[in-house]
C-alpha positions in Angstrom: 16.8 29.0 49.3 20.6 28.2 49.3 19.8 25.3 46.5 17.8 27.9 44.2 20.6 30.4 44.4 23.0 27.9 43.5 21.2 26.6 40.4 20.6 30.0 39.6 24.8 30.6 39.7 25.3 27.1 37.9 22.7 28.3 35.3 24.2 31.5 34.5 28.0 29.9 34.4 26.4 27.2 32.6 25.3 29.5 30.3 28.4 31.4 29.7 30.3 28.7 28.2 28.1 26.5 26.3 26.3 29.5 24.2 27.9 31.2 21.2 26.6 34.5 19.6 26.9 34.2 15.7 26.4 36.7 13.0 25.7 35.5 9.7 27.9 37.0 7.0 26.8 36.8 3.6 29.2 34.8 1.1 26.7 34.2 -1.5 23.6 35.3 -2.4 20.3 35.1 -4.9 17.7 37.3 -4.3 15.3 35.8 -7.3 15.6 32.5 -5.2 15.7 33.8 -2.0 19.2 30.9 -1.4 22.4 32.3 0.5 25.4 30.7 1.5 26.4 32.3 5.2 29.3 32.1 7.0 28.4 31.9 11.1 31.3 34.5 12.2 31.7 34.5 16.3 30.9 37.6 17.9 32.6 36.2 21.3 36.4 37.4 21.8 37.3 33.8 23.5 36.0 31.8 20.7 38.0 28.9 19.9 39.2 29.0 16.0 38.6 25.3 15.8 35.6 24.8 13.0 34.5 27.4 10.7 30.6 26.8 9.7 28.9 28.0 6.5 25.6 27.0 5.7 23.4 26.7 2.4 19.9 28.2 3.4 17.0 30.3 2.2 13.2 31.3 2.4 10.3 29.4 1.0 7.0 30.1 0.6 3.8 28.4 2.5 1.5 30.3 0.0 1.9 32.8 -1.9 2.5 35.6 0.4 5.7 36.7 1.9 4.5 38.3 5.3 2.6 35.1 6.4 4.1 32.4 4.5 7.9 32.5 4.5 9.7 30.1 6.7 13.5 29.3 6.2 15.0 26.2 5.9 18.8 24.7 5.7 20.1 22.5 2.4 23.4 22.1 4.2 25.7 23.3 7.1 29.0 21.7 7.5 32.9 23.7 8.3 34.9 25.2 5.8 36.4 22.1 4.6 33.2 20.4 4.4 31.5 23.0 2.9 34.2 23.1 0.1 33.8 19.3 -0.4 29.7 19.8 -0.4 30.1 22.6 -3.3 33.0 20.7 -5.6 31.1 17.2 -5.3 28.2 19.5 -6.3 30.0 20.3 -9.3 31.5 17.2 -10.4 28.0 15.1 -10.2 26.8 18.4 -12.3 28.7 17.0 -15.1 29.0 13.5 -14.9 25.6 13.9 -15.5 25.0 16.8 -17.0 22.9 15.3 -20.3 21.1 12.6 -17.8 17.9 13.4 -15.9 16.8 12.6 -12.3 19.8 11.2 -11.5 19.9 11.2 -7.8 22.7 11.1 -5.4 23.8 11.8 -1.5 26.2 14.1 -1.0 27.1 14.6 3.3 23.9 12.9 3.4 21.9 16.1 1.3 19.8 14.7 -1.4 21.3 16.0 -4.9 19.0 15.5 -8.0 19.3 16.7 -11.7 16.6 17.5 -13.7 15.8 19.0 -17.3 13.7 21.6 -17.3 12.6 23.2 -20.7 15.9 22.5 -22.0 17.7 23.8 -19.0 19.6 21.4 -17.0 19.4 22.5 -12.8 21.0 20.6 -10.2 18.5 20.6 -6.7 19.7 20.6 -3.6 16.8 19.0 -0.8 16.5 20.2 2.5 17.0 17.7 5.6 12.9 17.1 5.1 13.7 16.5 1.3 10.3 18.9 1.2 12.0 21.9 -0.6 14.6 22.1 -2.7 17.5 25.4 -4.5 18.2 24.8 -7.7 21.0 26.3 -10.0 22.7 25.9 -13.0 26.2 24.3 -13.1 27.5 27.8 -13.6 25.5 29.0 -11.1 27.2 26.3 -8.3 30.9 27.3 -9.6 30.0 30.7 -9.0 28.9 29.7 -5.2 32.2 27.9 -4.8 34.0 30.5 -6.2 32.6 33.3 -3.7 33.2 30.9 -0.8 37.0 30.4 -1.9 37.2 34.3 -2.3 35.8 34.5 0.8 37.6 32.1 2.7 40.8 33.5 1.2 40.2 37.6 2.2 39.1 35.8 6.3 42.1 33.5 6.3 40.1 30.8 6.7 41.1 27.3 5.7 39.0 25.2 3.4 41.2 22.7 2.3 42.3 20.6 4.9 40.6 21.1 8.9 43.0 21.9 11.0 
């Protein structure tokens, strides 16, 4: 009995400090694609202000049917800095290459691919599976980067450089 009650008390202490509560705050979104960038705000007072995580995520589609088919996946979660550096590299292989297609790169190890499409040119972004991909327009990705540095900028949070 007295080695059950203690793992019970060591379980619950345990779990104290090692869990976080997040909310995900919207930074960027598409609804026609179903892709958002969120930032994972701490609902927990004592929360350290070390790292500051966004991720790049969104819904796909078993089948056609929303109800039963959607599952979400993540292209990319990394902190604020990282994050910054994930969208800007973004950017800058966008046009290097712009007039090439299926080029293919790593960016903090997320598969990055160009591709023509019916005279459009879309940068992809592959999930960790490299199943699924979001694709967007150049202008699309410096309007991502552009809501995160808004973002970033009304939260004080720091992108540039970790801290």
């Amino acid at each position: 009995m007295k080695k059950f009650l203690l793992i019970a008390v060591i379980s619950t202490l345990s779990l104290n400090l090692f869990s976080q509560t997040f909310k995900l705050e919207t930074v960027f979104s598409d609804k026609r694609t179903e892709t958002y960038l969120s930032y994972w705000k701490p609902l927990d007072a004592d929360f350290e202000t070390g790292s500051q995580y966004f991720s790049l995520w969104g819904y796909q589609l078993y089948f056609d049917d929303w109800v039963n088919g959607a599952y979400e996946t993540e292209y990319f979660k990394g902190s604020a800095t990282e994050t910054f550096n994930f969208l800007t590299e973004i950017i800058q292989f966008t046009e290097k290459y712009k007039h090439e297609d299926k080029i293919v790169t790593y960016i903090s190890g997320v598969q990055i691919k160009t591709i023509n499409q019916l005279g459009f040119k879309y940068t992809l972004v592959y999930d960790k599976e490299r199943k699924v991909v979001c694709m967007f327009k150049q202008k699309q990705w410096e309007e991502i980067l552009h809501q995160f540095e808004s973002y970033c900028t009304k939260a004080g949070i720091n992108y540039e450089h970790d801290k």
